[in-house]
N, C-alpha and C positions, 0 to 999 in steps of 0.2 A: 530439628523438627521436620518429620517430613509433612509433603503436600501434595498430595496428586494433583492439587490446582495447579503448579506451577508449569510454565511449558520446559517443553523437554523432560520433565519428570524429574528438575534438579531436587533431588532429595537433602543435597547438601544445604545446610544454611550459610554458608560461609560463602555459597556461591548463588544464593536468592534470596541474599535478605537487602533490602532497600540502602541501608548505608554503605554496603561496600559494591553493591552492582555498578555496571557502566552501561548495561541497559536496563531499561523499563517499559513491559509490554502493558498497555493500558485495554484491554479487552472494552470495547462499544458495541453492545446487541439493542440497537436500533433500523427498521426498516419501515417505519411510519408512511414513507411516501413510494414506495416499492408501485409498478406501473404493471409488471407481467407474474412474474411469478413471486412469492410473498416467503419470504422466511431467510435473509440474510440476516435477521437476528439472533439465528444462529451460529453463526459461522464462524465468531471466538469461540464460543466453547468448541465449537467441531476442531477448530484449528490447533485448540490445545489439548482436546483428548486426543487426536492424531499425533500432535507431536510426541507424547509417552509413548509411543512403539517407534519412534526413529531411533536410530543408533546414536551418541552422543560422540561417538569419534567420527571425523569428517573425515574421511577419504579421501579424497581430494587435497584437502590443506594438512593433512598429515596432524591433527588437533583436534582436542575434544574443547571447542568453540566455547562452549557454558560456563567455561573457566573464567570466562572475561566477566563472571558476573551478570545476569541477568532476574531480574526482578519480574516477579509479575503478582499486576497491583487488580484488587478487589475490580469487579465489570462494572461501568460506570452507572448510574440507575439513572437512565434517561426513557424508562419507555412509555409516562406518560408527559412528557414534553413536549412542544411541538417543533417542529425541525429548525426553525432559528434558535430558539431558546435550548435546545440539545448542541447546534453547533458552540454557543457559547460556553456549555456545560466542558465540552471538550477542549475549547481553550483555554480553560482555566484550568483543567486536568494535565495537558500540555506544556502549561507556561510552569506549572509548579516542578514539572520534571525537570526541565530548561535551567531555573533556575539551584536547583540540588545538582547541573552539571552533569547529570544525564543522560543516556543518548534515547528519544523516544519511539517506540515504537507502536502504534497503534491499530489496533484487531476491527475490522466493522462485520456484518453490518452497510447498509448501503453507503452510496461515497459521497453523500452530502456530508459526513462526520467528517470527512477531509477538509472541508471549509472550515472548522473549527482547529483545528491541526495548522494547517499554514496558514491562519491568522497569529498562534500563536508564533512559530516561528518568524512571521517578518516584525515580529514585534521585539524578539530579541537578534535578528542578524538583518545589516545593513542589505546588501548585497545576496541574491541565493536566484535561482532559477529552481523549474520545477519540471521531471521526468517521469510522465503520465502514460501512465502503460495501459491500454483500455481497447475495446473493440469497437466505443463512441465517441466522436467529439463533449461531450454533455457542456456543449457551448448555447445552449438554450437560454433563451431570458428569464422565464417562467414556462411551468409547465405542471399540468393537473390542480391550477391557480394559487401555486407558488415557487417562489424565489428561493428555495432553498430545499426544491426537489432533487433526488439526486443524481436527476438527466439537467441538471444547470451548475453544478460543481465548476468544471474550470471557468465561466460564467464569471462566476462570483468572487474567483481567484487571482483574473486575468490581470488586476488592477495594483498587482501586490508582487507579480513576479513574471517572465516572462517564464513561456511554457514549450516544451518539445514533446508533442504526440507523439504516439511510439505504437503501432497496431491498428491506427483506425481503419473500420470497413462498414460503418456506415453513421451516415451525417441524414440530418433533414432539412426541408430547404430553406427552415431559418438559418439553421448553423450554417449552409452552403453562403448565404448571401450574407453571411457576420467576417466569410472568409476571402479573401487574404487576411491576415492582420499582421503588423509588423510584431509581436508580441508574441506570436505563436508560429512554429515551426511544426509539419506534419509529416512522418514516417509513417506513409501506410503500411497495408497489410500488405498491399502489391509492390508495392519498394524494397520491401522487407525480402520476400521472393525474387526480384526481379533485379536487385545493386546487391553487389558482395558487401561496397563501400558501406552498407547502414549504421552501422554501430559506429564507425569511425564518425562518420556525419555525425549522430545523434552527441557523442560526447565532444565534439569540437565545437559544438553551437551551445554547449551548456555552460555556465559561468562556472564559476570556481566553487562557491556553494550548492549544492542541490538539493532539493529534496524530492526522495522518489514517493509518489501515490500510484499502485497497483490495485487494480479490477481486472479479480479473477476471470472473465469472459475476453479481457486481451489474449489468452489460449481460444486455439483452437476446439470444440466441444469435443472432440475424440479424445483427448487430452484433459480436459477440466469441464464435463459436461454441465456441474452444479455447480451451473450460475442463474442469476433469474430472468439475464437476457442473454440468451443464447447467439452467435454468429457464427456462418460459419466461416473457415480462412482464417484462422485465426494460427497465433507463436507456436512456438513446440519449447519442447524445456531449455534444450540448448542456447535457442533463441535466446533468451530470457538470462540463461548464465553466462551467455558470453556475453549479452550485452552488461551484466552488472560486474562480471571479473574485469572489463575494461573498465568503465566507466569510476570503478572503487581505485583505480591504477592513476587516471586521470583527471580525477576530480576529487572534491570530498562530500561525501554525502553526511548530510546535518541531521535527518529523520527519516523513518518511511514510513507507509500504511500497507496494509494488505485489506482489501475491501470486495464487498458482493460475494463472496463465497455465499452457496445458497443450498448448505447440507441436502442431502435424500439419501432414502434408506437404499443401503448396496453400494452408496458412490464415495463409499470411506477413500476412493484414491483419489479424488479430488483434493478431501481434506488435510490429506497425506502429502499431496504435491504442494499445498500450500505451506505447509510446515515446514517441509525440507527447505523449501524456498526461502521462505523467511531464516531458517537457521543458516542455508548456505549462505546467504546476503549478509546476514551478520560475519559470520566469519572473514568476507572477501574486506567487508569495513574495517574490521578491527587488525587485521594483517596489513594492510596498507592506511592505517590511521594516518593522519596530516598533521 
């Protein structure tokens, strides 16, 4: 049966239909609490009709990746929700992939949906850390008068897992005065330029579990302009595959998200960089599975 819905444009069903995938991409088009610019409830569909113009053989890993089975399941219906009641929707979406023995992959949308996501995860693994690739701390208590805006994501998180920033360039001065914390390790944007060592740091401080959560505005805006908080300083792509082709070497990653992508007309290479990125990450997982 074919499906233009599915990502990658897997036509085959033998290699997107739910019982035999080892992934499951769960599309979230919610942006409820969005602060600058409004429309990451886009950003799974953008992410999936981009992917149907990637190439399905990876270059790189000598493989056409898709093989391993990848699912992708109906867009969650969270958009009259309100953003607690949406994170919980997603960890129930999460916990039922978890338990089918799936590997989850989850589409946003802003990155409070990541709270629902590693709720789900610490609730089926003892042990895991978390690799937050963003151009904010969003260690805010509350912010636009709640708790589950999605400039307070690692906030919410920090309690459940320790965390290794990976990009930040810029804090405000709650988050400046929330920091040190022993719980959280940060790889700015200027370490990132400035230590060859970063990636080796970043994956030597991560436990043995991870789970990665990606906000697309961790690039640079010359690189991934369509986001809806723009910085500038920000990764380049390299950045970003070298640090996940180590990290897949050294570690095991348990989920990821891809989050804030924030479509506009002309900027299909945003949507495109997101795609690839998610298919290349898959690939470097499933080559070096644990």
């Amino acid at each position: 049966m074919k499906n233009s819905l599915n990502f990658a444009k897997i036509d085959e069903e033998r290699y997107s239909n739910l019982k035999d995938s080892k992934v499951v991409i769960i599309p979230v088009p919610y942006d409820a609490t969005a602060t600058y610019k409004k429309g990451t409830k886009l950003g799974p569909a953008a992410i999936i009709d981009a992917s149907r113009y990637m190439e399905q053989f990876d270059e790189e890993l000598n493989k056409e990746t898709y093989k391993i089975g990848i699912h992708t399941a109906k867009p969650l219906n969270v958009k009259r929700l309100s953003p607690k009641k949406m994170t919980l929707k997603v960890q129930d979406a999460v916990k039922s992939v978890i338990e089918k023995d799936k590997f989850p992959v989850i589409l946003g949308g802003e990155h409070s949906i990541s709270v629902g996501a590693v709720r789900a995860i610490a609730k089926a693994v003892d042990h895991f850390s978390i690799l937050h690739l963003d151009a904010h701390c969003d260690l805010r208590n509350e912010y636009f008068g709640s708790r589950y805006n999605h400039g307070c994501f690692a906030r919410r998180v920090i309690e459940l897992a320790p965390i290794v920033q990976v990009g930040i360039r810029s804090l405000s001065k709650e988050e400046k005065d929330f920091l040190p914390h022993p719980k959280i390790r940060i790889i700015s944007a200027y370490d990132i330029q400035n230590d060859k060592e970063w990636i080796k740091k970043a994956c030597d401080t991560l436990s043995e579990n991870v789970y990665v959560t990606i906000d697309a505005d961790v690039f640079d805006p010359s690189v991934v302009p369509s986001v809806g908080t723009p910085e500038p300083g920000g990764i380049g792509w390299y950045d970003a595959i070298n640090l996940f082709k180590m990290l897949t070497k050294k570690r095991r990653v348990i989920g990821f998200d891809a989050m804030e992508l924030c479509p506009q007309k002309g900027g299909e290479a945003s949507d495109f960089l997101m795609a690839k990125l998610i298919y290349r990450f898959l690939g470097y997982i499933f080559d070096n599975k644990k």
